[in-house]
MDTraj code that builds the backbone (N, CA, C; nanometers):
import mdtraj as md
import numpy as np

residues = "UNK UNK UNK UNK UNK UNK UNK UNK UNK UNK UNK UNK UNK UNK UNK UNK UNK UNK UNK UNK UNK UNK UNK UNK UNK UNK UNK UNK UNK UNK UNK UNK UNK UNK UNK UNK UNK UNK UNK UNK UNK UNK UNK UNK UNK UNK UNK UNK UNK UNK UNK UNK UNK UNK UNK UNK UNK UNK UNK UNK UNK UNK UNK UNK UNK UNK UNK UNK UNK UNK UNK UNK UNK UNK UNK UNK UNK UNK UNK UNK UNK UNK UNK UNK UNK UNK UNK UNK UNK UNK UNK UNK UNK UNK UNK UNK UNK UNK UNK UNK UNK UNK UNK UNK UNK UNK UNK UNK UNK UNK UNK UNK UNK UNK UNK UNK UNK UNK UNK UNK UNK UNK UNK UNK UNK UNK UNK UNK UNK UNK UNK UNK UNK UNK UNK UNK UNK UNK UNK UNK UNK UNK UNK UNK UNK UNK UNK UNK UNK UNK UNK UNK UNK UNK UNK UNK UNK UNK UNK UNK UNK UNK UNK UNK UNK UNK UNK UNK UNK UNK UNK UNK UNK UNK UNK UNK UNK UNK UNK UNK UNK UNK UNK UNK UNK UNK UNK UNK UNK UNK UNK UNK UNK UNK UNK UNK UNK UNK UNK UNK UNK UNK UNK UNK UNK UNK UNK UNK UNK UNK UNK UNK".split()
xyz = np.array([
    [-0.0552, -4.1818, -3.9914],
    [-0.1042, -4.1179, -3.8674],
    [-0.0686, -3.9700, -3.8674],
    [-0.1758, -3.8607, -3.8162],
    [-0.0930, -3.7520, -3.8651],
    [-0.0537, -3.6916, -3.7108],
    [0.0014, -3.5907, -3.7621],
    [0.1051, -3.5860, -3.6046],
    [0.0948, -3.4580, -3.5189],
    [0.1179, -3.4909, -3.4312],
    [0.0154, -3.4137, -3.2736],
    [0.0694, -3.2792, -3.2767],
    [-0.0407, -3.1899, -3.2766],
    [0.0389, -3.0443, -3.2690],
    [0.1160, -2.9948, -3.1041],
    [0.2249, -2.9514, -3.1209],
    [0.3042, -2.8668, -3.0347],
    [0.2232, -2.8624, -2.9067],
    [0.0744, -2.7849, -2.8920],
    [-0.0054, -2.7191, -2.8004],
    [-0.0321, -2.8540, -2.7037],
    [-0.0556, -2.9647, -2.8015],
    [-0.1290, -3.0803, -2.7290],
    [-0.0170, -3.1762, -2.6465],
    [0.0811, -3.1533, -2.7089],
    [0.2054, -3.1647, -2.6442],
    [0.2283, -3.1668, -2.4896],
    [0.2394, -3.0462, -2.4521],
    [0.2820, -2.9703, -2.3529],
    [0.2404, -3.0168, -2.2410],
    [0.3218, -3.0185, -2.1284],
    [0.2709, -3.1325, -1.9941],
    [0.1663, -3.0242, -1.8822],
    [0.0685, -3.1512, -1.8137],
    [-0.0273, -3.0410, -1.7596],
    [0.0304, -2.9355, -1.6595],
    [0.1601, -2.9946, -1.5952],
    [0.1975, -2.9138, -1.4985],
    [0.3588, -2.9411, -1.4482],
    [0.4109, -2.8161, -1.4111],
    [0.5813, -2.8625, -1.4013],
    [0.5901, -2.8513, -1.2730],
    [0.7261, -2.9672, -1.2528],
    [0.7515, -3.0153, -1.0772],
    [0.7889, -2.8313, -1.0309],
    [0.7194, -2.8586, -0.8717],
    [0.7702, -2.7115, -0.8405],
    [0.8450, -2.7447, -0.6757],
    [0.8662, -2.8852, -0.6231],
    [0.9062, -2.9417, -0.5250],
    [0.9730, -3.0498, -0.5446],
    [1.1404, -3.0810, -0.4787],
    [1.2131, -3.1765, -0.4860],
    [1.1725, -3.3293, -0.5549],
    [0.9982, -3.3409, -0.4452],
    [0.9695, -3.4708, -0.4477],
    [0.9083, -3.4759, -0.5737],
    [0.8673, -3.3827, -0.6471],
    [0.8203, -3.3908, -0.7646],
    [0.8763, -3.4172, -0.8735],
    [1.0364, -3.3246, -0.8498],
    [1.1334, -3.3440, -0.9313],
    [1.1185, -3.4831, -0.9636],
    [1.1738, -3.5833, -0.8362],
    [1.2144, -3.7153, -0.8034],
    [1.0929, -3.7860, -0.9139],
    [1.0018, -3.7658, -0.8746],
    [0.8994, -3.8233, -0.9401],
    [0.9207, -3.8475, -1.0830],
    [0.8816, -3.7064, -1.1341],
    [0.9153, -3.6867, -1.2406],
    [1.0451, -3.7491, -1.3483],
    [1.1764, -3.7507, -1.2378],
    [1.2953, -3.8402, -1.2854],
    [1.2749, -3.9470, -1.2854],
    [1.1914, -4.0352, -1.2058],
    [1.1337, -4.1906, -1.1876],
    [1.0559, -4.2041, -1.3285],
    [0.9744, -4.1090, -1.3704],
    [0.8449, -4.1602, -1.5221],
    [0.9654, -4.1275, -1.5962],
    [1.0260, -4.0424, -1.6409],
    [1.0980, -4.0450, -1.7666],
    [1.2063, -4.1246, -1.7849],
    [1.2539, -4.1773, -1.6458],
    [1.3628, -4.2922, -1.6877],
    [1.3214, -4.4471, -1.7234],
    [1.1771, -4.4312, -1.6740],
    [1.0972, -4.5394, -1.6819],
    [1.0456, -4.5489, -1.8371],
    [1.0308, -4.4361, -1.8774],
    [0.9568, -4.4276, -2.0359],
    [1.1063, -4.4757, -2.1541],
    [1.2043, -4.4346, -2.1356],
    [1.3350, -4.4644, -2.1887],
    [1.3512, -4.5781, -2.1618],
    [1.3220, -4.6880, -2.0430],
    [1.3618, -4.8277, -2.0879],
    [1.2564, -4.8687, -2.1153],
    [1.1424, -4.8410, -2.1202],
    [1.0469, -4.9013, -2.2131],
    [1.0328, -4.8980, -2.3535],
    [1.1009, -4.7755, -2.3885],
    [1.1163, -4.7580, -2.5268],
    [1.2195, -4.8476, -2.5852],
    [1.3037, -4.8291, -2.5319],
    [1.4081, -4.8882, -2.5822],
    [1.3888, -5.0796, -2.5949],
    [1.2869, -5.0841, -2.4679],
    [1.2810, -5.2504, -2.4736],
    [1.1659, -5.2857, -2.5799],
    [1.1087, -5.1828, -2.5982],
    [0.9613, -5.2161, -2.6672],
    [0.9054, -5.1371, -2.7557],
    [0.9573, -5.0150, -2.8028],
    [0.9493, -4.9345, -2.8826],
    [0.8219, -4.8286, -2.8722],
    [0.7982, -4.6770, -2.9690],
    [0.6963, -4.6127, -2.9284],
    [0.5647, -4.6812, -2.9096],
    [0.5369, -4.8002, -3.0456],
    [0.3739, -4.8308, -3.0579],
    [0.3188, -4.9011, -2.9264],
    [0.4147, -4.9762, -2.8773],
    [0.3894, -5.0853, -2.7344],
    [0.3754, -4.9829, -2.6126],
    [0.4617, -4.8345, -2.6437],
    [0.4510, -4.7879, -2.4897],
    [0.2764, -4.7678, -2.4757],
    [0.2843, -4.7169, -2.3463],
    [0.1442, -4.6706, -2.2617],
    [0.2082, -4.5711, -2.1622],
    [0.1160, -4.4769, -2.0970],
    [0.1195, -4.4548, -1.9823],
    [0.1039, -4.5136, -1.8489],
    [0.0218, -4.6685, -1.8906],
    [-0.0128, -4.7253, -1.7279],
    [0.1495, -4.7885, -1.7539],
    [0.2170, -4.8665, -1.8149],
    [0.2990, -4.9497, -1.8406],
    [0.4263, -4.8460, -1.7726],
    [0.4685, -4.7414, -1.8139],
    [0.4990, -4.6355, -1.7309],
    [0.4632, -4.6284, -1.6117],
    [0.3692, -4.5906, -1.5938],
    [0.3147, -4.5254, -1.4335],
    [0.3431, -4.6996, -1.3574],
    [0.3417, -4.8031, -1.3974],
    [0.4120, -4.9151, -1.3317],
    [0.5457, -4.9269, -1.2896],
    [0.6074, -4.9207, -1.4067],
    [0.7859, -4.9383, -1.4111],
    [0.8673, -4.7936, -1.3502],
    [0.7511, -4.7069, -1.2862],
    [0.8230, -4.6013, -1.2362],
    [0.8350, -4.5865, -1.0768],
    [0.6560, -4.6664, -1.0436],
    [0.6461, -4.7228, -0.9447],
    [0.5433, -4.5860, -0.8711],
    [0.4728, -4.5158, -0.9902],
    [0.3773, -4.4100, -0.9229],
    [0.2360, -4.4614, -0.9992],
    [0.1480, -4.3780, -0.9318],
    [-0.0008, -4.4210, -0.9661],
    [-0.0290, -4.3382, -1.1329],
    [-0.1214, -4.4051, -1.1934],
    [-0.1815, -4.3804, -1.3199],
    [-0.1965, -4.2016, -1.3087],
    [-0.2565, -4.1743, -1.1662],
    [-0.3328, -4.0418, -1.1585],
    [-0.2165, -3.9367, -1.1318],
    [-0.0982, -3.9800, -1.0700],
    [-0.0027, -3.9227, -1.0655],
    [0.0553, -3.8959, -1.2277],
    [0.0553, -3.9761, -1.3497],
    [0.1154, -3.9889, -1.4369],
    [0.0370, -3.8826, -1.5197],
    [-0.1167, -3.8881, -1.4563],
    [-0.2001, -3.8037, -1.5745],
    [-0.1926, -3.6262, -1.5396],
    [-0.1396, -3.6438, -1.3963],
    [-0.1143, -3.4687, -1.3073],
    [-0.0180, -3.4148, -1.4290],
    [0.0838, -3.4914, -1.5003],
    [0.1894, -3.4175, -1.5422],
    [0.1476, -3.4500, -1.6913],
    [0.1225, -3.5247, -1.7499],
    [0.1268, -3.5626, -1.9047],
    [-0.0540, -3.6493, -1.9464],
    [-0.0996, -3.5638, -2.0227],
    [-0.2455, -3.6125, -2.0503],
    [-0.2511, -3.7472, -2.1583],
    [-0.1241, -3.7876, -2.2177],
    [-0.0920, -3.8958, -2.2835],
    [0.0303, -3.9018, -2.3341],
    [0.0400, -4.0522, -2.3735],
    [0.2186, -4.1624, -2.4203],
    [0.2808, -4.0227, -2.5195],
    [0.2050, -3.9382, -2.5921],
    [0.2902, -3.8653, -2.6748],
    [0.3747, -3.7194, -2.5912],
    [0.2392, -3.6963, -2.5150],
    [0.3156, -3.5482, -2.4706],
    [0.4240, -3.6121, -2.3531],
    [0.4427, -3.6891, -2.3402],
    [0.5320, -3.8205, -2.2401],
    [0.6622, -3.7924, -2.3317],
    [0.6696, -3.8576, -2.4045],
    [0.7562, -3.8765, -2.5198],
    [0.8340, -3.7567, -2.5820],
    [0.7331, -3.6605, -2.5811],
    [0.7487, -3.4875, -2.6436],
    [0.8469, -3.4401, -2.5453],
    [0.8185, -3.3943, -2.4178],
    [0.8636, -3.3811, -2.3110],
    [1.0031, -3.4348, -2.2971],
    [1.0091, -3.5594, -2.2389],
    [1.1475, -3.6494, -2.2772],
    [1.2783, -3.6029, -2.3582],
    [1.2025, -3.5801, -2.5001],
    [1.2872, -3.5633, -2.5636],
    [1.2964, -3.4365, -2.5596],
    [1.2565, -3.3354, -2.5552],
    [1.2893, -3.2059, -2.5120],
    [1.3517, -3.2158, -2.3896],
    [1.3668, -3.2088, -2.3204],
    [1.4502, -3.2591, -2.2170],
    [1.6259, -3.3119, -2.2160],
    [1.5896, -3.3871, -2.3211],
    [1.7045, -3.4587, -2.3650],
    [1.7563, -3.3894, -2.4644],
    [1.7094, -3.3084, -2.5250],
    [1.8457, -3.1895, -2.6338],
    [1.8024, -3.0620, -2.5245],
    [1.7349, -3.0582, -2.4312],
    [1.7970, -2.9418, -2.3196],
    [1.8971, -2.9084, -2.2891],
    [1.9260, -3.0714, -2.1896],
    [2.0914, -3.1047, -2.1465],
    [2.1890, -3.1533, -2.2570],
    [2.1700, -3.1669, -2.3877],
    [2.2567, -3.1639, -2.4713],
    [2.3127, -3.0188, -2.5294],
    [2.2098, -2.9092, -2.5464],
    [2.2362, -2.7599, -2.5960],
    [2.3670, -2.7209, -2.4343],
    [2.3294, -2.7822, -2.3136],
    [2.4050, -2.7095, -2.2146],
    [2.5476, -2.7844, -2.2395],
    [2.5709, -2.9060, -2.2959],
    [2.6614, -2.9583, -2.2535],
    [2.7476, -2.8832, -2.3859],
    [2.7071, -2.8544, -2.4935],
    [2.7084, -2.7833, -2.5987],
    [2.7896, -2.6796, -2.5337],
    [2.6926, -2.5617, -2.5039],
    [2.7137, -2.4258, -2.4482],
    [2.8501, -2.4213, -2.3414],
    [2.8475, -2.5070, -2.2613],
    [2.9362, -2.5305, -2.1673],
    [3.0878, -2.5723, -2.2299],
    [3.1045, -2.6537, -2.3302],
    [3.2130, -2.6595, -2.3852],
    [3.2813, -2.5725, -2.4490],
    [3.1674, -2.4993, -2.5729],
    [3.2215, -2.3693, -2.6376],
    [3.2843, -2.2968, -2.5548],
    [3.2000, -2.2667, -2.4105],
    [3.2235, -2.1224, -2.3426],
    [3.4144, -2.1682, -2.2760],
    [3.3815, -2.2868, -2.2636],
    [3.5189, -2.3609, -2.2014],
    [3.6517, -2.3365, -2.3422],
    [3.6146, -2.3339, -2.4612],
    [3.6950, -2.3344, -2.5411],
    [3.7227, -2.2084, -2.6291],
    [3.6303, -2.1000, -2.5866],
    [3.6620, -1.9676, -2.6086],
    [3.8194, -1.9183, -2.6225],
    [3.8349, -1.8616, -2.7434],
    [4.0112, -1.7892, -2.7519],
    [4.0975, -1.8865, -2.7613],
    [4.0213, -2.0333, -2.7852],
    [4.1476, -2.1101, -2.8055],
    [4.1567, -2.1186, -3.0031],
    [4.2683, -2.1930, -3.0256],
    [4.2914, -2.2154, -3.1941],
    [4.1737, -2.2750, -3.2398],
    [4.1294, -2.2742, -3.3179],
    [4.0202, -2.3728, -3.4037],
    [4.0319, -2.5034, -3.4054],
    [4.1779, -2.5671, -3.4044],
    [4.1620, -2.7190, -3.4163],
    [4.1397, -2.7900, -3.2766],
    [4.1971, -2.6641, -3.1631],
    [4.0886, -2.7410, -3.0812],
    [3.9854, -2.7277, -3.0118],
    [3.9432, -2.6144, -3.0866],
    [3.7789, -2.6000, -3.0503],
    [3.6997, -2.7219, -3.1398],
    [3.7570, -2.7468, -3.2426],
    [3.6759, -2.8341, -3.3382],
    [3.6903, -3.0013, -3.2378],
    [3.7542, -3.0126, -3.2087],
    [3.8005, -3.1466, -3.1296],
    [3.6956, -3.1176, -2.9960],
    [3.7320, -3.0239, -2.9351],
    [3.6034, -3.0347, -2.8083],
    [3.4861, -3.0156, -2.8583],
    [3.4471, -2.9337, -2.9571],
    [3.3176, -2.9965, -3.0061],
    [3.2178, -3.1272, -3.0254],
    [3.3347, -3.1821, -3.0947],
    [3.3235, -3.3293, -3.1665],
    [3.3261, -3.4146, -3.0337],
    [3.4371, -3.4150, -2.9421],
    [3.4287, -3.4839, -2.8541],
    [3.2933, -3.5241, -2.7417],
    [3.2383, -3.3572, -2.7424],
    [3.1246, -3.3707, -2.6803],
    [3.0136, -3.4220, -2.7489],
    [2.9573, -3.3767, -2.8389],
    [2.8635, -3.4344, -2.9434],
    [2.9133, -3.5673, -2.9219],
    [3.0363, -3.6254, -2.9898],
    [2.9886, -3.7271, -2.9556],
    [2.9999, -3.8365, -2.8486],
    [3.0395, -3.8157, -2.7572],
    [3.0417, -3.8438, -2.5908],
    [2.8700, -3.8838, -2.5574],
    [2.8055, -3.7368, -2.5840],
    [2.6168, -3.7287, -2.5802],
    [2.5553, -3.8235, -2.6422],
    [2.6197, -3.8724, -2.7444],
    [2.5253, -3.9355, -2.8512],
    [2.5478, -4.1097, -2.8174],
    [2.6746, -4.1135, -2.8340],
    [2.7006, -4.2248, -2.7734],
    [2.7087, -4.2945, -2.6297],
    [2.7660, -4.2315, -2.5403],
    [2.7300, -4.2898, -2.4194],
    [2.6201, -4.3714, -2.3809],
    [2.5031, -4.3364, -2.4023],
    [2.3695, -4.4675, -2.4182],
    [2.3417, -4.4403, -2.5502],
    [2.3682, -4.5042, -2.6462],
    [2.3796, -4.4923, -2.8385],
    [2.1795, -4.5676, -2.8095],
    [2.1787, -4.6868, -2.7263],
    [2.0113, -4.7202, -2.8001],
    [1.9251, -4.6422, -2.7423],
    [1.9622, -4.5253, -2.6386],
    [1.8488, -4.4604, -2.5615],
    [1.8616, -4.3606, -2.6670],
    [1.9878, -4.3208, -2.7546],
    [1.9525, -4.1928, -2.8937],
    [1.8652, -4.2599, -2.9777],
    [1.9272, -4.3624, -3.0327],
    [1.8579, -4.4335, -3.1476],
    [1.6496, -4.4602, -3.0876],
    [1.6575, -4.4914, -3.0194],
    [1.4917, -4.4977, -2.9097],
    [1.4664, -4.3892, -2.8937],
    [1.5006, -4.2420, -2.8387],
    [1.4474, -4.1401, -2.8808],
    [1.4320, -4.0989, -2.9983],
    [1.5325, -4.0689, -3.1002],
    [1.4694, -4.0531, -3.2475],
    [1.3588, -4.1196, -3.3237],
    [1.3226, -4.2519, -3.3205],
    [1.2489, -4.3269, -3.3763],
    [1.1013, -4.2747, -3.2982],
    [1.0984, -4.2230, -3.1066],
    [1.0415, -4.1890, -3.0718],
    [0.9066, -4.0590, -3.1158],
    [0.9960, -3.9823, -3.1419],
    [0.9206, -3.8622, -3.2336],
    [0.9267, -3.8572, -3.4274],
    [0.8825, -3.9883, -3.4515],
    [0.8835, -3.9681, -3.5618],
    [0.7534, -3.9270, -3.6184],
    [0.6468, -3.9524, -3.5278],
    [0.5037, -3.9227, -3.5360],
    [0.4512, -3.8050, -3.4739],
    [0.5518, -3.7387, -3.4275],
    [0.5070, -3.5992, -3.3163],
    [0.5519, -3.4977, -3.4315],
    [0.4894, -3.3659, -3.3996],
    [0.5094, -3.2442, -3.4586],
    [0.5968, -3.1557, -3.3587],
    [0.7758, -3.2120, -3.3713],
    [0.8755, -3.2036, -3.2828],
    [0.9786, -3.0670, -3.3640],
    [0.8980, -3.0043, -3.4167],
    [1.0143, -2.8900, -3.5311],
    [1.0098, -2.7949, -3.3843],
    [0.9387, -2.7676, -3.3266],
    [0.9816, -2.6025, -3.2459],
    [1.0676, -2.6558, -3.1366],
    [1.1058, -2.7802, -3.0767],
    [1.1779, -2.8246, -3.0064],
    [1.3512, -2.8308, -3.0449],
    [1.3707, -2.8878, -3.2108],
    [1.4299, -2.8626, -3.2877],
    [1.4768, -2.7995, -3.3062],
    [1.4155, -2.6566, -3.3371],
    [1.4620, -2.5223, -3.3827],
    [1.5316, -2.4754, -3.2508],
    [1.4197, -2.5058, -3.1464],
    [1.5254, -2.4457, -2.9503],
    [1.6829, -2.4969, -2.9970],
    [1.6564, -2.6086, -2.9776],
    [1.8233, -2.6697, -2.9829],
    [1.9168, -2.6288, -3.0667],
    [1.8626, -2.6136, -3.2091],
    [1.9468, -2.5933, -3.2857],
    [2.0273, -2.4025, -3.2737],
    [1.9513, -2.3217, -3.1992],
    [1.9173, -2.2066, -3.2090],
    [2.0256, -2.1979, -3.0842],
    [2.0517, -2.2452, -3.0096],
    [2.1348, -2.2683, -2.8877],
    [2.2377, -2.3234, -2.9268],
    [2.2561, -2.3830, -2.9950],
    [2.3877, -2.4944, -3.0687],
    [2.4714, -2.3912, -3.1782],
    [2.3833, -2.3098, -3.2495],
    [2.4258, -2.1984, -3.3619],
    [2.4808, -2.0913, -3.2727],
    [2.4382, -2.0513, -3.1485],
    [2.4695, -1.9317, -3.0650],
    [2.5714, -1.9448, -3.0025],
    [2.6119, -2.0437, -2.9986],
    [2.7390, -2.0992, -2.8651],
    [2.8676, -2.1583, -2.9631],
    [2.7938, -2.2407, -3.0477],
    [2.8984, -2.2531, -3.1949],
    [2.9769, -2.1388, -3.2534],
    [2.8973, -2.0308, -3.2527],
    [2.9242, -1.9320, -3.3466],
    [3.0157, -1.8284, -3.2757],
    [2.9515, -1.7943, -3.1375],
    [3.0461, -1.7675, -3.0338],
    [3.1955, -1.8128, -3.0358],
    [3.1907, -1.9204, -3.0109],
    [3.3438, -1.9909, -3.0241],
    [3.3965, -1.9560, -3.1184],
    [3.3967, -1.9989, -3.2690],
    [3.4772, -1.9711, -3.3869],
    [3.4840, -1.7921, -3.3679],
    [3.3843, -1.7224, -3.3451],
    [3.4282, -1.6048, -3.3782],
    [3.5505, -1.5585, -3.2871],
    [3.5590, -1.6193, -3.1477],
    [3.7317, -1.5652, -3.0100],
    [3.7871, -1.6613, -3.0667],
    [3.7994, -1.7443, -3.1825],
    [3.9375, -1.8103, -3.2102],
    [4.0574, -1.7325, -3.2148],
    [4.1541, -1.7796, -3.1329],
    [4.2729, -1.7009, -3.1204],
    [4.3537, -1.7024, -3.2893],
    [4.3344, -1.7758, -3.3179],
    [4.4421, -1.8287, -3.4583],
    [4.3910, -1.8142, -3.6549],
    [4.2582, -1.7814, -3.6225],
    [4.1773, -1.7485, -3.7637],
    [4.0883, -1.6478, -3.7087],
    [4.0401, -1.5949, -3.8136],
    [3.8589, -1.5178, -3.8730],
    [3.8044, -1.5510, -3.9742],
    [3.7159, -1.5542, -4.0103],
    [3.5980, -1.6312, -4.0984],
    [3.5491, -1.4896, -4.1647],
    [3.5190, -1.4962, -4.2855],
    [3.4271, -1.3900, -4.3748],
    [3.2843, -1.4001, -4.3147],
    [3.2414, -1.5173, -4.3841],
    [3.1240, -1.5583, -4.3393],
    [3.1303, -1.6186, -4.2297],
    [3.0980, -1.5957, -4.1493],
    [3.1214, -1.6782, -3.9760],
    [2.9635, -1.7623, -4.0285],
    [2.8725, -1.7518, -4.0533],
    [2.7333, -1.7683, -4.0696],
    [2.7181, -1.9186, -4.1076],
    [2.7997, -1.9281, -4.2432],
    [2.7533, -2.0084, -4.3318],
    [2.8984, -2.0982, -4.3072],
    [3.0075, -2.1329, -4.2341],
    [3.1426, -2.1493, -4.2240],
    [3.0583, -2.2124, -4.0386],
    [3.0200, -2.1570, -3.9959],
    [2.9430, -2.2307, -3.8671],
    [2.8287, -2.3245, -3.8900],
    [2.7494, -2.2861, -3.9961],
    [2.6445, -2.3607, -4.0401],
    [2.6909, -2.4674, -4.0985],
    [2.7945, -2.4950, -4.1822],
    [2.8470, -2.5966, -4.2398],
    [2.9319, -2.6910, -4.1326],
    [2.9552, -2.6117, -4.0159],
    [3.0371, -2.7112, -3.9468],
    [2.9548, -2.7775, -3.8320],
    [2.8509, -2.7397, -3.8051],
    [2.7677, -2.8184, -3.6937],
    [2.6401, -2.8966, -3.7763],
    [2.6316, -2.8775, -3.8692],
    [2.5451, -2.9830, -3.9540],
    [2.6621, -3.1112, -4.0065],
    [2.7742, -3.0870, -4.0437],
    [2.8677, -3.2478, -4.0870],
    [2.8898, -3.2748, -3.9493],
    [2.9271, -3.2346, -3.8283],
    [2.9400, -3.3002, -3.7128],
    [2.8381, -3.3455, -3.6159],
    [2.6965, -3.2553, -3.6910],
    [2.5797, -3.3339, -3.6369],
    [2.5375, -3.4671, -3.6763],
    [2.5235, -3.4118, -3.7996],
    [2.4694, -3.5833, -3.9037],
    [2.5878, -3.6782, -3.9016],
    [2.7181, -3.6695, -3.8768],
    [2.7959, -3.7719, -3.9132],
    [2.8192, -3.8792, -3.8234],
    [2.7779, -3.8162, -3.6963],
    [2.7799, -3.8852, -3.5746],
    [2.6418, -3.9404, -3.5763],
    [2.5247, -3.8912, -3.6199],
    [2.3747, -3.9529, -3.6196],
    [2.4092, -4.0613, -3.6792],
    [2.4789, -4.0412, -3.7979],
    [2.5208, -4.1293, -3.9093],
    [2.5817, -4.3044, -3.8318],
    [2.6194, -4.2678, -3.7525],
    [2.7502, -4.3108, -3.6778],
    [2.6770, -4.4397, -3.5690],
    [2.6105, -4.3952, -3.5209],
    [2.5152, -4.4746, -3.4248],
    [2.4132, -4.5362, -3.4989],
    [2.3677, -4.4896, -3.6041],
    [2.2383, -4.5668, -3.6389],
    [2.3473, -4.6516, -3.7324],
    [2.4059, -4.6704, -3.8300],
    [2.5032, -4.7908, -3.8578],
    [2.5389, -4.8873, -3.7733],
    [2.5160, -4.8863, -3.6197],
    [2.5542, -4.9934, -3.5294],
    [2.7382, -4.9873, -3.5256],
    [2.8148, -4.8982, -3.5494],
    [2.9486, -4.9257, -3.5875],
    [2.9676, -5.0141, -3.4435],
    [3.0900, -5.1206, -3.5045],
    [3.1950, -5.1936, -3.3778],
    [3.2735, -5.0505, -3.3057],
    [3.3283, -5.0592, -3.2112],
    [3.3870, -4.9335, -3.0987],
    [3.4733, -4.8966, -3.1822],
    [3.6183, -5.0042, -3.2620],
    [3.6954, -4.9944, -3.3488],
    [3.6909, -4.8531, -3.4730],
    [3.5672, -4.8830, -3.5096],
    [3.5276, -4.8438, -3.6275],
    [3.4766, -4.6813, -3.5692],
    [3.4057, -4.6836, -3.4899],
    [3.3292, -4.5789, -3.4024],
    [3.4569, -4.4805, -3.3777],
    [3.5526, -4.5272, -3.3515],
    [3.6754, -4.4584, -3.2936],
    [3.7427, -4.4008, -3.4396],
    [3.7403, -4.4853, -3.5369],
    [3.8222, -4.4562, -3.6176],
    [3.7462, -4.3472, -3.6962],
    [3.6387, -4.3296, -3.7164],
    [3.5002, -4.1780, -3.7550],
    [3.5290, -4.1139, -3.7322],
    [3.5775, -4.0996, -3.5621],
    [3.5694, -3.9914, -3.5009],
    [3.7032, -3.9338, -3.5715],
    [3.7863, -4.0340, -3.5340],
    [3.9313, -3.9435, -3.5588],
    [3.9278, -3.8857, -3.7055],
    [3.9085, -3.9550, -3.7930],
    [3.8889, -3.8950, -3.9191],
    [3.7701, -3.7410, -3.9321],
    [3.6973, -3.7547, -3.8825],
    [3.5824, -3.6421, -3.8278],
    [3.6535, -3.5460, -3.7841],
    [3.7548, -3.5236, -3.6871],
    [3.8268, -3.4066, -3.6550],
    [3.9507, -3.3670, -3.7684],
    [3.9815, -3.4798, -3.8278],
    [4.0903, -3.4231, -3.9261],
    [3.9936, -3.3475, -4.0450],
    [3.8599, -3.3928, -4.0646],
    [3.7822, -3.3507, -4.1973],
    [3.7832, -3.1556, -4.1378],
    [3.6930, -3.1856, -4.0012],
    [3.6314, -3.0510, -3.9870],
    [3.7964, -2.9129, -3.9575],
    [3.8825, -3.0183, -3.9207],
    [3.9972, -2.9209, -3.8810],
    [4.0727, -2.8974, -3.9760],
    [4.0701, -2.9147, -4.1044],
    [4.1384, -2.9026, -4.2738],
    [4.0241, -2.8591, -4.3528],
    [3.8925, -2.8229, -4.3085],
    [3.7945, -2.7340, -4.2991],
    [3.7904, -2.5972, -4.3025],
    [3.8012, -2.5594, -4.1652],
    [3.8003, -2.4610, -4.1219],
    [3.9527, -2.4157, -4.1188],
    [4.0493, -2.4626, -4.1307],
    [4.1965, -2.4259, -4.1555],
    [4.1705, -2.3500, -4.3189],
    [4.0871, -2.4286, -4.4203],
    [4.0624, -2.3845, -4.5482],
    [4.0052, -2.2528, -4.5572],
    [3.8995, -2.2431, -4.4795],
    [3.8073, -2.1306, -4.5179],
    [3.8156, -2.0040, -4.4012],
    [3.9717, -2.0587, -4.3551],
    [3.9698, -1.9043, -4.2879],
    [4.1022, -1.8344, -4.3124],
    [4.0674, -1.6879, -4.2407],
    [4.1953, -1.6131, -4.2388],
    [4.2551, -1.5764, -4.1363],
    [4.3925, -1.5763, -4.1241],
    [4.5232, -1.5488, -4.0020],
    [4.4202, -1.4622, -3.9348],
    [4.4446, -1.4875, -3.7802],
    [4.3877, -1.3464, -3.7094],
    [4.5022, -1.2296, -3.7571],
    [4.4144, -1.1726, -3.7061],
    [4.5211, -0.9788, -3.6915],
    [4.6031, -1.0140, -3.5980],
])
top = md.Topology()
chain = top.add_chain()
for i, resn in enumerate(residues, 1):
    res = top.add_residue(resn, chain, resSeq=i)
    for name in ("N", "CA", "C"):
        top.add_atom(name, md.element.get_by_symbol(name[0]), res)
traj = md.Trajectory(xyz[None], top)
């Protein structure tokens, strides 16, 4: 199947009133347990516009079909992940590295896991969408707020801040992706993590130098 460009994506129109908001929070929480119960090929929009409890014509005001539904969603959903991101760094500014690396990790994976089958159901979600410029937002927000942090570490400096940031939010991205789609027991889930902060914090202890 080949996969929907970006343009076709895009929803017909954004809430500009409370009740719309509301609305709007009713279809997309509705599209997430459908996914999750039934996966992308089974969803619909009427099946939606049911389980949300609004009309078909209401469903078509905002999204012209199941994909730009889906597109949306998940943009949405690494929105409030880049903030929860941004919000921690800015919280962990000027502190040492090992525990900026720990509130990192903690949050990532707090996000990922807290509903683990609504991640695993969104990813599988856009596997057929043309989802790279959504991607690139997040990641572009995640590199800016990342990079921020390591550079006010009170306790190191980095040569390359670039490629020393790039290496550290790609193993703590994928390892935790890693992490949920394995199904780990909580046990096991717990024991990743902790090992995950000793990897990235004997890391970045390696590849940096004493502050001034």
């Amino acid at each position: 199947m080949a996969s929907t460009t970006s343009r076709s994506l895009n929803p017909r129109k954004t809430p500009r009133q409370a009740r719309s908001a509301f609305t709007l929070d009713a279809i997309f929480e509705a599209t997430i347990q459908l996914l999750v119960a039934d996966g992308m090929h089974r969803l619909t929009t009427t099946k939606v516009a049911e389980r949300a409890g609004v009309s078909v014509g209401t469903m078509y005001q905002y999204f012209p079909h199941k994909e730009s539904l889906v597109y949306a969603l998940n943009e949405r959903y690494l929105e409030a992940l880049a903030a929860r991101i941004e919000a921690t760094c800015q919280a962990c500014r000027g502190r040492p590295i090992g525990e900026m690396v720990e509130a990192l990790i903690d949050t990532y994976w707090r996000a990922k896991m807290e509903r683990a089958d609504v991640t695993r159901a969104l990813y599988r979600s856009v596997a057929e969408l043309d989802n790279q410029a959504m991607i690139d937002a997040f990641a572009s927000r995640a590199n800016a707020a990342t990079s921020a942090m390591l550079a006010s570490a009170s306790d190191a400096t980095f040569a390359d801040l670039k490629s020393v940031n790039l290496t550290l939010v790609t193993v703590v991205f994928g390892a935790v992706r890693n992490a949920f789609e394995r199904h780990l027991r909580p046990t096991e889930a717990r024991k990743l993590r902790r090992q995950l902060v000793v990897m990235c914090r004997a890391y970045l202890e390696g590849v940096a130098r004493p502050a001034a």
